[in-house]
N, C-alpha and C positions, 0 to 999 in steps of 0.2 A: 480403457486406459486410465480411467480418470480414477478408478475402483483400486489400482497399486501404487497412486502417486504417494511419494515423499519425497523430503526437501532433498536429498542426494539425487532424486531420480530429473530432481526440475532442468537438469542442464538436456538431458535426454529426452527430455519429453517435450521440450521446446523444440530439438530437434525433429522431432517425432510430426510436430504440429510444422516443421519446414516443410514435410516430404507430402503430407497431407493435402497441403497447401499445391503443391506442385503437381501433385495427383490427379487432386479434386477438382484444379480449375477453385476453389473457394477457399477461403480460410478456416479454421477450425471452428473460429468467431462467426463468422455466416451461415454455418452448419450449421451451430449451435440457437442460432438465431432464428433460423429456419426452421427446424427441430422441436424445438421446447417450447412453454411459453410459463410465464410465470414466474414463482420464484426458482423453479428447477432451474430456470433459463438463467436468470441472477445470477445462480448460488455458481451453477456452472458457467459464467462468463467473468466471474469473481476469481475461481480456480484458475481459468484458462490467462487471468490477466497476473494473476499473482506467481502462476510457472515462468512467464515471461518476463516478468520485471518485477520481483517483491517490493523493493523499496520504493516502485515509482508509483504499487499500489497505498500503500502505505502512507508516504507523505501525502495524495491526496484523501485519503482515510482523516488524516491529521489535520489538511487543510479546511476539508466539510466540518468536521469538527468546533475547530475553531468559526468560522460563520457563523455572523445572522446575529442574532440575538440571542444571547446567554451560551455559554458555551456547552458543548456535550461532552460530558467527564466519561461516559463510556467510553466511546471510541479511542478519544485521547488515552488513557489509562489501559485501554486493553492493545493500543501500538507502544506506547512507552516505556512500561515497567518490562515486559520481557524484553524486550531488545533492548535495555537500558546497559545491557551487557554483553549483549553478542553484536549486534548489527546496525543498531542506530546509527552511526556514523555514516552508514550510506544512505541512511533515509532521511538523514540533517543534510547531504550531498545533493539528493534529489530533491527536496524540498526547499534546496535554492535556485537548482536549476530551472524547475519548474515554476517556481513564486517568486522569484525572482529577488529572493529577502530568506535570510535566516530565519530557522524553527525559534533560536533561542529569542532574537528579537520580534518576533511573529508572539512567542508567546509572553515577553513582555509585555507586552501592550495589551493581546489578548484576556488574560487572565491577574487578581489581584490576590493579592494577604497570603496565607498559608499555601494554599494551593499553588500560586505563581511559586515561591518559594518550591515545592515540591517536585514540579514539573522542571524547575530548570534545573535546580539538583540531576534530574534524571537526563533530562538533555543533554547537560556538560560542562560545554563553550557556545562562546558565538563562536561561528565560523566566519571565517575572511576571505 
């Protein structure tokens, strides 16, 4: 299953992970946990969360990111710039729901000088 995923295929394969689910007595997630160990297990529970919900993996991708001490420009930079034009706006959506605070004032605060300036370029708005 996981060997033909694409992002058209995500709406169906979640399905796919319903009927599993109803099957199996488990979830695909418990399988998989049962299953693998490592980063196989990661990489595949990464997949399995990102079929299900892209954006809600995403803003927490976003949220880690920002944490802790000093920020991680990877993560940040590899969710921002491509969706800065397709779909960020459901991951600015979800990253309120979930944090309970906007990405743009999130990354206010978060980050300073050129950078802050870049990221919120790519952001947008604050949300309301």
């Amino acid at each position: 299953i996981f060997y033909y995923y694409s992002f058209p295929l995500s709406r169906s394969l979640s399905s796919v992970f319903d009927c599993f689910q109803s099957l199996a007595g488990r979830s695909v997630e418990e399988t998989v946990q049962a299953a693998f160990s490592g980063d196989l297990r990661l990489g595949l529970l990464i997949l399995v969360r990102s079929i299900r919900n892209t954006p809600e993996l995403l803003a927490d991708t976003v949220h880690r990111a920002l944490k802790g001490v000093g920020q991680q420009s990877g993560p940040l930079l590899r969710v921002l710039v491509p969706r800065s034009e397709e779909d960020l706006l459901s991951v600015r959506v979800q990253f309120h729901r979930q944090h309970g605070r906007s990405l743009y004032s999130t990354l206010q605060e978060a980050v300073k000088g050129e950078y802050q300036h870049a990221l919120l370029a790519l952001c947008g708005a604050e949300d309301i």
